[in-house]
C-alpha positions in Angstrom: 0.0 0.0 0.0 0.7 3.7 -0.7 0.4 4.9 2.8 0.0 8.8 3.3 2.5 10.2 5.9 -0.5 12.9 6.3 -2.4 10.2 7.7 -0.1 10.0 11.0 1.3 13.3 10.2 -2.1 14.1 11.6 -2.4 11.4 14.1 0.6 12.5 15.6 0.3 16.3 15.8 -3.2 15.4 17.9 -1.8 12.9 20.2 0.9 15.6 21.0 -1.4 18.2 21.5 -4.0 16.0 23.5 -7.0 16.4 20.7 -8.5 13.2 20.4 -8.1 11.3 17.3 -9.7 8.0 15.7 -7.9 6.4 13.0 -10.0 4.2 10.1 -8.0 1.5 8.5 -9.4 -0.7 5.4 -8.3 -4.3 6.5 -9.6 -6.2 3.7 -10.6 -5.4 0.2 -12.5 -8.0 -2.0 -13.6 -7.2 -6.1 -14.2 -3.7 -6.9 -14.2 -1.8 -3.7 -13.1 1.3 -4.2 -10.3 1.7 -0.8 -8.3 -1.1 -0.7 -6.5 -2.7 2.1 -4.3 0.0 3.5 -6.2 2.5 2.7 -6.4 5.0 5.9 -7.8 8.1 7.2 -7.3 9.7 10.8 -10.1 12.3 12.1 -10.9 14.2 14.7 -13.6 16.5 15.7 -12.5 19.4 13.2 -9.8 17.4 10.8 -9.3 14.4 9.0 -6.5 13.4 5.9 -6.1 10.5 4.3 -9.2 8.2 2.5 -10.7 4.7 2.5 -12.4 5.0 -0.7 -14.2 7.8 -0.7 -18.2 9.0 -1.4 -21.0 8.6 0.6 -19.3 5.6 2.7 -16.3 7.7 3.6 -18.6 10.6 4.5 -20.3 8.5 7.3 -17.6 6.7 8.6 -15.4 10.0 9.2 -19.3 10.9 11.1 -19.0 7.5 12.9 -15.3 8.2 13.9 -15.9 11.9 15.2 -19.1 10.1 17.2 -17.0 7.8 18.8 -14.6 10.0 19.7 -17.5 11.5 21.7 -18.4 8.5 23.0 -15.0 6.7 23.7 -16.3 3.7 22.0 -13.9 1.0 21.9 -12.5 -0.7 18.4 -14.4 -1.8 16.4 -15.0 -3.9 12.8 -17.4 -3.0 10.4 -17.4 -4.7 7.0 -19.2 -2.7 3.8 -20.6 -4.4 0.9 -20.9 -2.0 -2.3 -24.2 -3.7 -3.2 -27.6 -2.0 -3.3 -29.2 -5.9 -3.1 -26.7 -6.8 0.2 -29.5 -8.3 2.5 -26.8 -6.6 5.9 -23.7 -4.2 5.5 -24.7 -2.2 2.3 -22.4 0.7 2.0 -24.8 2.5 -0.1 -23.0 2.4 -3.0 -22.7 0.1 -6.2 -19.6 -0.7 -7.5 -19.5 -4.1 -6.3 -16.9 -5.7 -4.2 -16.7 -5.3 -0.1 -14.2 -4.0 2.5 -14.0 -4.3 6.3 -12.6 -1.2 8.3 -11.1 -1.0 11.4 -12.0 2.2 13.4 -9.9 2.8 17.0 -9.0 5.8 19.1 -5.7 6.0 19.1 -4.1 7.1 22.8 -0.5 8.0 24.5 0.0 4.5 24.2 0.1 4.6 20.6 2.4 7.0 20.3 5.9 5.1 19.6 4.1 3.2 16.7 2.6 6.2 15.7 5.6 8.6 15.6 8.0 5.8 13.9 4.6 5.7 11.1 4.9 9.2 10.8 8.7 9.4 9.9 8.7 7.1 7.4 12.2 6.3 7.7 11.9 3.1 9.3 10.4 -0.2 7.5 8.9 -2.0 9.8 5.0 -4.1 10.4 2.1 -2.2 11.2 -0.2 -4.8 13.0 -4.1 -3.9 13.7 -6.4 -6.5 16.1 -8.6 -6.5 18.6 -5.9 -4.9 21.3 -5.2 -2.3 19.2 -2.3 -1.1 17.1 1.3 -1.9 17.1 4.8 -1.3 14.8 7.3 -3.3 14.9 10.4 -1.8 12.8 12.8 -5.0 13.2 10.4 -7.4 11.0 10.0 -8.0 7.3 7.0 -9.7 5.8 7.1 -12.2 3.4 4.3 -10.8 1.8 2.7 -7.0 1.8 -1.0 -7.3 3.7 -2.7 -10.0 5.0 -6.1 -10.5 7.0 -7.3 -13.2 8.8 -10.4 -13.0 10.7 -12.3 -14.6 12.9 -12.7 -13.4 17.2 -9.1 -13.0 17.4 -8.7 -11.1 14.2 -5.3 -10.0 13.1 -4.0 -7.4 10.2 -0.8 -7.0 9.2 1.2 -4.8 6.4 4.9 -4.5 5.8 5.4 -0.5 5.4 8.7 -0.8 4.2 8.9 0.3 0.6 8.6 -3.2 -1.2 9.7 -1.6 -4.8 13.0 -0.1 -5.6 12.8 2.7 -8.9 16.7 2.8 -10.3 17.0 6.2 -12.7 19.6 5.7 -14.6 20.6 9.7 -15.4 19.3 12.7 -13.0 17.8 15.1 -15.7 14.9 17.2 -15.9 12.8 13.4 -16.7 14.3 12.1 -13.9 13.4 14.8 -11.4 10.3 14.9 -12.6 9.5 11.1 -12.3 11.0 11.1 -9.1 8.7 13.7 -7.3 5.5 11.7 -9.1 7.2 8.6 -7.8 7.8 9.3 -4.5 3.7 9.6 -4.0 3.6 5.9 -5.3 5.5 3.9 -2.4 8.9 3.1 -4.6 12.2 3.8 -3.2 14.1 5.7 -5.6 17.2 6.2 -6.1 19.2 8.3 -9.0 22.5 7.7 -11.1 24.6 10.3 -12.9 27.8 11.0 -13.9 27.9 14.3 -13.9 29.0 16.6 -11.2 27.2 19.3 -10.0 24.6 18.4 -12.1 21.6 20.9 -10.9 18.6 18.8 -11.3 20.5 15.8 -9.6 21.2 18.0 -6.7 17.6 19.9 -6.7 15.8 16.5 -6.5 14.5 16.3 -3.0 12.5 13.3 -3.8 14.9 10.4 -4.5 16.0 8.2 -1.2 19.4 7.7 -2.7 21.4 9.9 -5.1 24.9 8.0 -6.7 27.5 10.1 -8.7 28.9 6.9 -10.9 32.3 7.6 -12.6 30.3 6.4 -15.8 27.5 4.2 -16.6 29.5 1.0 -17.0 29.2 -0.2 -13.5 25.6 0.0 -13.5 25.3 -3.6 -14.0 26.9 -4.2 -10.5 25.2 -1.3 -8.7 21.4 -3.0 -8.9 20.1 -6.3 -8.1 18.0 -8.4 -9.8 14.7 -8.9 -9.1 11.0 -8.2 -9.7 11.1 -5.4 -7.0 13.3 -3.5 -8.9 12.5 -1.4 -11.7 14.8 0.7 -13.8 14.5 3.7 -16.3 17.5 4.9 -18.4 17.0 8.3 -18.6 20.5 9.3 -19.3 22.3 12.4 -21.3 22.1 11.1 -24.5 22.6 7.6 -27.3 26.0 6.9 -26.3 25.3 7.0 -22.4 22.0 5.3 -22.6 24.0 2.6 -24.8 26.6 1.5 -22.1 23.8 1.7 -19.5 21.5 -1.2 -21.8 24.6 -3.0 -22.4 25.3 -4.2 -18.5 21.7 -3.9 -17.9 20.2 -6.1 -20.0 21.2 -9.2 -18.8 19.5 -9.1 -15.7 15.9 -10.0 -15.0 14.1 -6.9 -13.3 10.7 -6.3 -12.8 11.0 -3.7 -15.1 13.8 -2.1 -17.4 12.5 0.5 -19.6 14.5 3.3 -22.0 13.6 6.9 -22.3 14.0 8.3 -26.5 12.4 8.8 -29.7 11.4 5.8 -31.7 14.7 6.3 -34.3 16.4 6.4 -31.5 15.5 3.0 -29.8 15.2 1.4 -33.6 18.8 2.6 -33.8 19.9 0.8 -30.6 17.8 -2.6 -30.6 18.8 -3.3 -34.4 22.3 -3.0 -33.4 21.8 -5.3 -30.9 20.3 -7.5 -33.2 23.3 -7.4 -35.2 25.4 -7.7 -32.5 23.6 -11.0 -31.5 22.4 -9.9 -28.0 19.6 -12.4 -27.3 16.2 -11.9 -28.4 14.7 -12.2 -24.8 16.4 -9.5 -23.8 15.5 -7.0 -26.3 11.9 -8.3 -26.0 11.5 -7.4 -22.3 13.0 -3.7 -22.6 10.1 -1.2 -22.4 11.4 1.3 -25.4 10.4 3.7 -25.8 9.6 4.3 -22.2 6.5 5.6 -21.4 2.7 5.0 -21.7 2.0 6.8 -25.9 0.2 9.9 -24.7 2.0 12.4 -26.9 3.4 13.5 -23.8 6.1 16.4 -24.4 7.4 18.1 -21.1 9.1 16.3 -18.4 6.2 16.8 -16.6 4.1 14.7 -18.9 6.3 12.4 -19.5 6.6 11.2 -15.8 3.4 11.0 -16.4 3.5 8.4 -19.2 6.2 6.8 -17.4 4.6 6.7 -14.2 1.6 5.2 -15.8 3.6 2.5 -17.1 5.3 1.2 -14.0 1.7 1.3 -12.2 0.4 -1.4 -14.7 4.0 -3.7 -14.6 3.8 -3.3 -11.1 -0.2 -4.5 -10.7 0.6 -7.5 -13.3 3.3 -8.7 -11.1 1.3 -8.3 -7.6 -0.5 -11.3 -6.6 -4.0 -10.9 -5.3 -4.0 -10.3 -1.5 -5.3 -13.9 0.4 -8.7 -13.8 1.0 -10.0 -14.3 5.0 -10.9 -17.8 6.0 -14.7 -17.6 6.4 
């Protein structure tokens, strides 16, 4: 999940200044609900950030928080079925699909978990359940949610950033797709070879920034895997070209090159000549980016971004589904 630090941004600026606070958490997500699992909001009497899916729903569980907030209610379940025909639980609206929230008052108690949330600098497992809420920053999941339900419910998410964005070159694209990515839960982190490049220092967004002596080494500098997704966004056709050359071979979840179409012709049919194998020219993304005759960098982080939203959703598995 994409969690919002405004979420416990929030949270924690009440706890601090004793205002009472409820948080709402989506714990499972089935079909076509509209806030998945992860989804969050926290409220209080006069504020609330975040969302769990939004429309009427949302507008009367932020009403049901702020009530039990008057009324100290303990947590609490509630499951939502987006079915105007649902014989219990209707949500009121019709897109199909269910989810089940939690809603708690958070307390000084929470406040450790809470302010470690809030930093996001620290991965870590958010756990929900009938005692309440919990972080723990020493453990890794070996899978992103999961709900199980039944009297002693639990819910448990790893917030540690499970995908890792590699931008080969720190450009004007590149600082663009970094502050778009940074909203969608990958861990970035920028390559250049040029020194006191300004965009490469400007960028705010990226976790990581490496100054490379030249693109060369790149094949040594990421992993492989299907967490990791790379864009070679580089200077120019020579640069890009030692970049693809140690990158290739690899299996990412994603490796993608940023150019015109004469461009990439130029460079896959010398690697055809060349006699690079076919499966590795098949699986670059070239040219990079969703075809939205996109033309600033702006847009084009776009198209990009677009693009690494769908690979990443094809490679997800569907969360388990509670035991009934």
């Amino acid at each position: 999940m994409k969690h919002d630090p405004q979420v416990w941004s929030l949270a924690l600026k009440s706890l601090d200044a004793g205002v009472p606070v409820a948080l709402l958490y989506v714990v499972e997500s089935l079909g076509s609900s509209p806030g998945r699992a992860g989804f969050a909001m926290t409220v209080t009497a006069t504020q609330a950030s975040g969302s769990i899916g939004g429309g009427a729903m949302e507008h009367r569980f932020v009403a049901q928080a702020r009530q039990a907030l008057t009324d100290k209610r303990p947590a609490f379940l509630q499951r939502q079925v987006h079915d105007a025909k649902a014989a219990e639980d209707a949500s009121g609206m019709i897109c199909s699909g269910e989810q089940t929230f939690w809603l708690g008052i958070l307390d000084s108690g929470d406040r450790t978990a809470v302010s470690r949330i809030a930093a996001n600098t620290i991965s870590g497992v958010l756990r929900l359940g009938p005692r309440g809420l919990s972080f723990d920053p020493a453990t890794a999941l070996p899978y992103r949610q999961k709900f199980e339900g039944g009297a002693d419910w639990t819910y448990q998410e790893d917030l540690g950033h499970r995908d890792k964005l590699h931008l080969v070159g720190g450009g004007h694209c590149s600082l663009a797709l970094s502050r778009l990515a940074e909203t969608l839960d990958f861990e970035i982190t920028v390559y250049d070879d040029r020194p006191q490049l300004p965009t490469f220092e400007a960028n705010v967004w990226a976790h990581h920034k490496v100054l490379v002596a030249d693109y060369s080494v790149m094949g040594t500098l990421i992993n492989p895997g299907e967490e990791q997704f790379v864009c070679v966004m580089t200077f120019g056709y020579k640069t890009d070209d030692v970049a693809l050359r140690v990158l290739m071979p690899h299996d990412f979840g994603f490796l993608g090159a940023l150019g015109s179409r004469s461009k990439i012709d130029k460079l896959m049919a010398a690697y055809s000549a060349e006699g690079f194998d076919p499966r590795w020219l098949r699986r670059i993304h070239a040219p990079l980016g969703l075809p939205i005759h996109s033309q600033t960098p702006a847009e084009i982080a776009v198209s990009i971004a677009a693009q690494l939203i769908r690979t990443r959703n094809e490679l997800t598995p569907p969360l388990p589904r509670s035991p009934a």
